[in-house]
C-alpha positions, 0 to 999 in steps of 0.5 A, a space after each residue: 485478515 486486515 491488522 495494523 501495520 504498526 512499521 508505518 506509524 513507527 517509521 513516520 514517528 522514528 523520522 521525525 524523532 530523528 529530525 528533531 534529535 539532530 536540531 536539539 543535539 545543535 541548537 538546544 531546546 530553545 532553539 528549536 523554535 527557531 524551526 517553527 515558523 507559522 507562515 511557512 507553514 502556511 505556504 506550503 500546506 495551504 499551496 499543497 490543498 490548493 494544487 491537490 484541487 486543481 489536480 483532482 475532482 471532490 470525489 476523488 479527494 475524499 478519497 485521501 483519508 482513506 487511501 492513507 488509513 489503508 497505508 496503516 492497514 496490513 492484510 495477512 495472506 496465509 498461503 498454506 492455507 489456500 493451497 490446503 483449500 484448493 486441495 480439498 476442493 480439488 478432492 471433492 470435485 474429483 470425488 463428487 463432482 464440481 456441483 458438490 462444491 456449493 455448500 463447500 464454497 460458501 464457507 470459504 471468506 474470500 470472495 475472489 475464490 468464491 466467485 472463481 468456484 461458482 463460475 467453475 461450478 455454473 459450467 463455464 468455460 476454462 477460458 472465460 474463467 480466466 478471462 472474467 478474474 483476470 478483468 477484475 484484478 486489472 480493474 483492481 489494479 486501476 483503482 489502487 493506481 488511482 488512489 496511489 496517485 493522490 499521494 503521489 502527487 501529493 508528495 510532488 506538490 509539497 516539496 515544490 511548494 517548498 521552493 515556492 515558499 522560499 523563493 518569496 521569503 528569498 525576494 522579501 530578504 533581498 527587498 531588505 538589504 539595507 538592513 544586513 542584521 535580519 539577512 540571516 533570520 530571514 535567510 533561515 525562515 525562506 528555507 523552513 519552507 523547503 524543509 516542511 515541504 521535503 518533510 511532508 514528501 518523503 517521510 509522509 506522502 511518498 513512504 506511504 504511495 510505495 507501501 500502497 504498491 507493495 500492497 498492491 502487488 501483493 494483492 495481485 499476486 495472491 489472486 493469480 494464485 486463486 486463478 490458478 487454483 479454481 482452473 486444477 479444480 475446474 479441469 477436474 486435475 489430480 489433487 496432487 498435481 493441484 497442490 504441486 502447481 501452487 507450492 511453486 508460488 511459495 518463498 523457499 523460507 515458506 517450503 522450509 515452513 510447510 516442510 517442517 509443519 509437515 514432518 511435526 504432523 507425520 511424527 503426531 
């Protein structure tokens, strides 16, 4: 089930809190606008735009809202919930039959699961199985790496053109030095560029590409558990047995937390 992943927001609004903390607590209210600099800005978002086009075809970037909306996005797995699903499965098909698993399977909401089931049911072979639902986690993988890498190279290009930025601010002061009263001013706007551009990359693009993998990684790791499920319930394994060899997927906290569920039901 996908719900909000509130730490994003939070993070990315506490980051920038912190940094406009620090510049009011030694410049003061009115100093602040010492840091908003409207050019700078321009340079580093219009070079970043500019390098993501050279980088990548239209349709890969209309992907981007997207792949950042899913950086707010957190889907729960329960775990103990798919361990109980196999097992009832697996109690069925060695009562009935796999092919009594067919209406059983359709209430079931993942559709990894779903498919790996069906395969099991339609009779097809221990070995295909696997191979047919470890293709798809592989072409899974692909096309979140894809995605991940719009971010990433987004978080590349924006600190460089940080430096772009004020390189030219830099060449634009020494073109003034005749004038020794505007080197300072000058100085502090060719490095606002560098700040917008380390900004923008490791508080936005960057922070956002390592939750995308961790999703990622998550996601994975929840469907070789599915693999291993739908296999004990193909092979026709003893409910027990099925249930034993996806406990070993679980956190120690998690076995602590079946472990209780379970004495508070014994005690019911």
């Amino acid at each position: 089930m996908k719900k909000l992943d509130v730490l994003t927001p939070i993070g990315v609004v506490v980051g920038f809190l912190f940094v406009a903390f620090a510049i009011i607590s030694n410049a003061g209210v009115t100093g602040f606008s010492s840091f908003i600099d409207l050019p700078s800005m321009l340079v580093v978002i219009g070079g970043l735009i500019a390098a993501m086009l050279v980088s990548f075809s239209i349709r890969e970037l209309k992907q981007l809202g997207k792949v950042m909306r899913e950086s707010f996005r957190d889907v729960e797995y329960d775990l103990h919930n798919l361990i109980r699903t196999f097992v009832t499965l697996s109690e069925k098909a060695r009562r009935e039959g796999l092919l009594s698993l067919e209406a059983e399977v359709e209430a079931v909401e993942d559709p990894f699961i779903r498919k790996g089931v069906l395969l099991a049911i339609d009779g097809v072979e221990q070995d295909v199985i696997v191979d047919i639902m470890n293709a798809e986690i592989i072409a899974l993988e692909e096309r979140h790496r894809k995605n991940k890498s719009l971010l990433d190279k987004a978080g590349e290009y924006a600190p460089a053109w940080g430096m772009i930025g004020t390189l030219i601010g830099l060449v634009l002061m020494l073109k003034n030095l005749n004038d020794p009263a505007s080197l300072g001013p000058n100085m502090a706007i060719a490095l606002l560029t560098t700040l917008y551009g380390s900004l923008l990359a490791n508080l936005v693009f960057l922070p956002m590409a390592s939750k995308l993998a961790m999703k990622t990684e998550k996601e994975v790791f929840m469907k070789q558990i599915v693999i291993e499920g739908v296999i004990g319930v193909q092979s026709g394994q003893n409910p027990k047995i099925v249930e034993e060899k996806l406990r070993v997927f679980l956190s120690h906290e998690e076995l602590h937390a079946a472990a209780r569920e379970g004495a508070l039901r014994d005690e019911a």
